[in-house]
N, C-alpha and C positions, 0 to 999 in steps of 0.2 A: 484427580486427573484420569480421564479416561485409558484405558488399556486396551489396545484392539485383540481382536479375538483371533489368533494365528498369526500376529504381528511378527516379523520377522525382525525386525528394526530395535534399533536399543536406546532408551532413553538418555539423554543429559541427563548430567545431574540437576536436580531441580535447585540448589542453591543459587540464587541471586541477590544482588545488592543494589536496591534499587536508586539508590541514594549515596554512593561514593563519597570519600571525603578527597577534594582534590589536592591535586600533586602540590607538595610544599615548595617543588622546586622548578621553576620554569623550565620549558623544552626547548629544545630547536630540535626538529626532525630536518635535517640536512639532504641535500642532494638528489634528493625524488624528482620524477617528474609531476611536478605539481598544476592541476587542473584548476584552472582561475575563470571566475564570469569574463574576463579581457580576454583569456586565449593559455593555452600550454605553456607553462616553462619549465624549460630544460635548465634541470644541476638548482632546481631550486631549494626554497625551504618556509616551513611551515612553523611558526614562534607560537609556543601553549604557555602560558601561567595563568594556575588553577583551570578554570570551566570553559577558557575563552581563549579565544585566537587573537594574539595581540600584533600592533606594524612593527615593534621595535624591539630588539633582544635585551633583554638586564643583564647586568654585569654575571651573576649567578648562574646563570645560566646551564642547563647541562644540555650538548651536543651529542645526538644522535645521529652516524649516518644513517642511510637508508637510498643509496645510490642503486641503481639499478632497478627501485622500484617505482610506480603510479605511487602518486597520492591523491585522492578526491574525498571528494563530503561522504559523510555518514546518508544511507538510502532513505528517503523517506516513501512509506509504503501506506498510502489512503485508502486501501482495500483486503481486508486480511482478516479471516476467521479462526487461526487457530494457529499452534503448533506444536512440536515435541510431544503427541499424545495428549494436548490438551486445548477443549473448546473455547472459545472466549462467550460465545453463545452458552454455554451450560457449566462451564466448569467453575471452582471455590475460586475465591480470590486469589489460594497458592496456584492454582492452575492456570489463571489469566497470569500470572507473574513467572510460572516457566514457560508458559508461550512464548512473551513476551521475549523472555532471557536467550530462547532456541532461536528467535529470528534478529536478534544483537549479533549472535557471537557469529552469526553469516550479514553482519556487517549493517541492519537497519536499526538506527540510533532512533529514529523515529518514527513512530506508528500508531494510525487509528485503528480500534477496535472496528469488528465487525459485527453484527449479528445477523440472522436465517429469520425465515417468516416461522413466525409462532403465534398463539395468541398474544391481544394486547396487553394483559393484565402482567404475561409472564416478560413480555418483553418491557415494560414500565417498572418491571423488577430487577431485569439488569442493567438497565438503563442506571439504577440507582450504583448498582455495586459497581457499574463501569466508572460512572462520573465521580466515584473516589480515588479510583488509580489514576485517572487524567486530572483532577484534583491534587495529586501529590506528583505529578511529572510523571507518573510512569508511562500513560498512554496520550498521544496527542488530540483526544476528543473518542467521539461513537458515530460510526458510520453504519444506520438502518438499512438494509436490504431486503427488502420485504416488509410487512404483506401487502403492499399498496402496488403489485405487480400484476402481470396479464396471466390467467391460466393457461393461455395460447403460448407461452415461452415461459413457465415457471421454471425450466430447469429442474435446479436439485430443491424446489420447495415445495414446502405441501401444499397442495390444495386445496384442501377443503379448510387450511388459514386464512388462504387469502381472501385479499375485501380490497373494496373498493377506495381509492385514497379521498376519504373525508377529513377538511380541514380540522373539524374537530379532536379527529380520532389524531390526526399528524399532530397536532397541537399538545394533546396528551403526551405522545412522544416525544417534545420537544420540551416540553417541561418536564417529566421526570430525567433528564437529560444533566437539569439545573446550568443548562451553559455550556454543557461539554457536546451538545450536536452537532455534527461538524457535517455533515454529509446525508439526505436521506434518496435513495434510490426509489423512481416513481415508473410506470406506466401511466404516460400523464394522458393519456388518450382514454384513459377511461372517469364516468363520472366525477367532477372534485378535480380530478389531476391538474388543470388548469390553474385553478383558487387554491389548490395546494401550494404549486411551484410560486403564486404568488405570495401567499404566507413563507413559506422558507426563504424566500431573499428577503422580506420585511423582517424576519430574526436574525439575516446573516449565518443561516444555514446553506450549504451549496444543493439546492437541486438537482439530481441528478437524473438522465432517459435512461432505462434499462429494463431489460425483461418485458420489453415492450410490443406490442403488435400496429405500432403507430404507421397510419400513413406519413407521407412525405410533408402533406399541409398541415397536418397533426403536429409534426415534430417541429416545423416551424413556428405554429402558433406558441409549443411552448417555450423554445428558446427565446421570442421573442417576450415572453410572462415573466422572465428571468431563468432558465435554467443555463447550466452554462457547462454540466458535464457530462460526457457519455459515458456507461457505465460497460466497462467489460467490449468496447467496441467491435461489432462485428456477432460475439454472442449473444444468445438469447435474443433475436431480433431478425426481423425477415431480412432474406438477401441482398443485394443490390439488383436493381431490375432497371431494363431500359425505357421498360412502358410506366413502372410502378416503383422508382425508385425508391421506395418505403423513406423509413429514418438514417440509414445510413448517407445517403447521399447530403440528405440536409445538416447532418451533425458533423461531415466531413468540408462542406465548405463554409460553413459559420462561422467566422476568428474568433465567435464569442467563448464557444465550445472548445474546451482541453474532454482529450480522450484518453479511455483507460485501455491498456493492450496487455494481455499478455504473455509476454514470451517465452511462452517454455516445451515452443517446436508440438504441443498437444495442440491447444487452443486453435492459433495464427498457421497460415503455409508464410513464409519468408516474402510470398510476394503481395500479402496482404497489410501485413508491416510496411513494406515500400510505401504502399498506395497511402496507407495513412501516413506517414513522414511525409511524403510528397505535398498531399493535399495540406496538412496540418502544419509543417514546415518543424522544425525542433523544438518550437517554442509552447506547443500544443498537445503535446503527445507526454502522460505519466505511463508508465510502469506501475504496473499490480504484481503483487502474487496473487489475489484470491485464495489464502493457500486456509486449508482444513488443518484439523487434527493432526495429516500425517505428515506432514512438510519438518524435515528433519528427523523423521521417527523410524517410519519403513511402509513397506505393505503390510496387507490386511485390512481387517473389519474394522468397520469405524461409525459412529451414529453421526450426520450430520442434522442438526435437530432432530425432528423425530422421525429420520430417514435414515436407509442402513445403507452406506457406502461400502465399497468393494476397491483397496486399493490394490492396484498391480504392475510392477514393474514402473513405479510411482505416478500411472497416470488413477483418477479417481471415479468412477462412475457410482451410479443409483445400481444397485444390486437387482432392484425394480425397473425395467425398462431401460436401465444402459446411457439414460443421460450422464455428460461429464456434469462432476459434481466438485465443481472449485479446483484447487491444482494443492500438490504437493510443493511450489516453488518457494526458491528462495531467492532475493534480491541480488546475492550475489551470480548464482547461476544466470538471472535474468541477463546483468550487465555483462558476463562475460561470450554470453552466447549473441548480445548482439554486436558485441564489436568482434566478434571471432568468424559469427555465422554468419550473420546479418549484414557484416562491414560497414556499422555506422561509427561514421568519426564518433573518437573517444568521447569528443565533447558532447557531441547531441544525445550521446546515451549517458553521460553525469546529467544532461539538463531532463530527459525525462524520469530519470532517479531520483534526482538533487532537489533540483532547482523549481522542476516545473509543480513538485507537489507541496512543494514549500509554500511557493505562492499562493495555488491554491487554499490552502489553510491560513494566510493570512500571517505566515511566519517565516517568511525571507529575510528579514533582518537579524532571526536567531538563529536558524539554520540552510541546510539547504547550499551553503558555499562555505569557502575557505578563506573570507573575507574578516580582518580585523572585527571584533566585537561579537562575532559569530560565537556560538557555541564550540566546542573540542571535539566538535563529530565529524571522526574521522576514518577514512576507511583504506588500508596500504594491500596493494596488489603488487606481484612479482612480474617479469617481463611477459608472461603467460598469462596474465590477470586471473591468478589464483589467488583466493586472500589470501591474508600471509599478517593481517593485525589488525586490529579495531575497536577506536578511541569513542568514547561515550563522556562527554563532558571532562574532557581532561583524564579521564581513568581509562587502561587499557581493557578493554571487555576480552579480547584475544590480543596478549602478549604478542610480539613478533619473536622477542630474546632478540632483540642486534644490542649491539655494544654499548 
């Protein structure tokens, strides 16, 4: 696990369990106000025996209240490089497993790996160690981020990785992946990106526009190839323009297209968020962290692949040239700041948490709601939407202690 260099910030402990044995004895969490796909209910309650959310209470039953507080789904987060001091990009298998664990216990049950542009060889190498933790349930698949991006918007990648998105070389990545590719980020505007995005929906991979220098016609041609996500909307990609409205304008009125936003007041101004709710409506709109290395850890040094980040006062830039380099965030901070800041109904910010990235991974029925047969990913907030607990398959990951 990486250590930053004048880190201020204190590790977790790195103990995790990635594989709980669940509760012998059925729950009822009582009295919450509980967030349902139907709508809010008030004084309700959420029934667990073992892994799953069941409709009916058993006789056994142990009663927990929990009045006073939210209850909604466990976060699910499709864009995330790291945490607690450790890469998922570069760090051992312990270190992808206290990532992992640092962005549970702030309440995300579920989560794709990310990785940075590197070479192909090294990234077909974690490709392999990734697709054993999403293999055993730990991670919900591998989400590529590079190198198949524009040098004109690389962001926090290196340069002189990046290439061209050739199906061959995507294909590479999609088979050392063995099943687990859930996501690959393209500048599809450049050579291949086209015949890429069409290979990725022929695997039921999600295509994703990002880091792109795409025109307006560009970005249509390739949503209509199949792509269907914006990556980081609004970053890494030209303006909005009234002559030239580049890719934004086309990724904002396409229903086919769900967008990725960050919110963590660095990225977004509060009224770029509106614009995409607006345009995109609730049902289109995930929630990322993009979060590095230090998300949960502190400031300081930090390598983001083979680039030396500068975190401070937890925003993250390139130490070289001052680009933002990912975020420090955490899913819960995300949700509370936009129904605090942002004032989006409670529920449109459970659906771009919950629900809407569920979907896209193709795993709505397991997670993502608070619906019978669901998984026990669960996440309890106080009247202030502070966590305050968080259930991971039926086992508490953060204890509340209520009665």
């Amino acid at each position: 696990m990486a250590t930053p260099l004048g880190a201020r910030g204190t590790a977790r402990s790195t103990t995790t369990d990635s594989h709980p044995a669940s509760n012998s004895t059925p729950l009822i969490l009582s009295g919450a106000t509980v967030v349902l796909p139907t709508g809010t209910v008030q004084n309700g309650r959420v029934i667990v025996d073992g892994d799953t959310i069941i409709g009916a209470a058993p006789e056994n039953a142990q009663v927990i209240d929990v009045s006073g507080h939210w209850l909604i789904p466990g976060f699910v987060d499709i864009h995330n490089h790291g945490g607690g001091g450790a890469s998922f990009t570069s760090g051992t298998t312990e270190d992808v497993l206290h990532g992992i664990h640092t962005h549970r216990v702030h309440g995300t049950t579920t989560l794709v790996a990310s990785t940075v542009t590197g070479d192909m060889d090294f990234l077909a190498q974690r490709a392999g160690l990734l697709s054993e933790l999403a293999e055993q349930g730990d991670i919900a698949g591998i989400h590529f981020e590079g190198p198949f991006i524009s040098p004109c918007r690389k962001g926090a990648h290196s340069e002189e990785l990046l290439r061209d998105p050739d199906p061959a070389e995507v294909r590479k990545l999609i088979d050392a992946a063995r099943g687990q590719a859930r996501m690959v980020t393209l500048a599809t505007e450049l050579p291949g990106g086209i015949d890429s995005v069409r290979l990725l929906a022929e695997h039921g991979v999600i295509a994703a526009i990002g880091h792109t220098d795409a025109t307006y016609e560009q970005t249509v041609e390739a949503i209509d190839a199949g792509a269907t996500v914006a990556t980081h909307l609004f970053n890494a990609m030209p303006a909005l323009g009234h002559r030239t409205p580049g890719p934004i304008a086309a990724l904002l009125e396409d229903e086919r297209i769900t967008v990725e936003l960050i919110n963590d007041g660095t990225h977004l101004h509060p009224a770029a968020l509106q614009l995409a709710f607006h345009h995109k409506g609730p049902d289109r709109v995930a929630f990322i962290t993009d979060a590095m290395d230090a998300a949960g850890f502190g400031d300081g040094r930090y390598m983001l692949g083979p680039l030396e980040v500068e975190v401070s006062e937890g925003v993250a830039r390139l130490v070289e040239g001052g680009s933002i380099a990912g975020s420090t965030l955490t899913l819960d901070r995300a949700f509370q700041r936009a129904v605090t800041v942002d004032r989006l109904p409670v529920e449109n910010a459970v659906a771009a948490l919950c629900a809407n990235p569920a979907r896209l991974l193709g795993m709505a029925d397991r997670v993502g709601s608070l619906e019978p047969g669901r998984y026990a990913d669960l996440v309890l907030l106080d009247a202030d939407f502070e966590l305050k607990g968080v259930m991971r398959r039926g086992e508490w990951v953060v204890d509340p202690q209520l009665g």
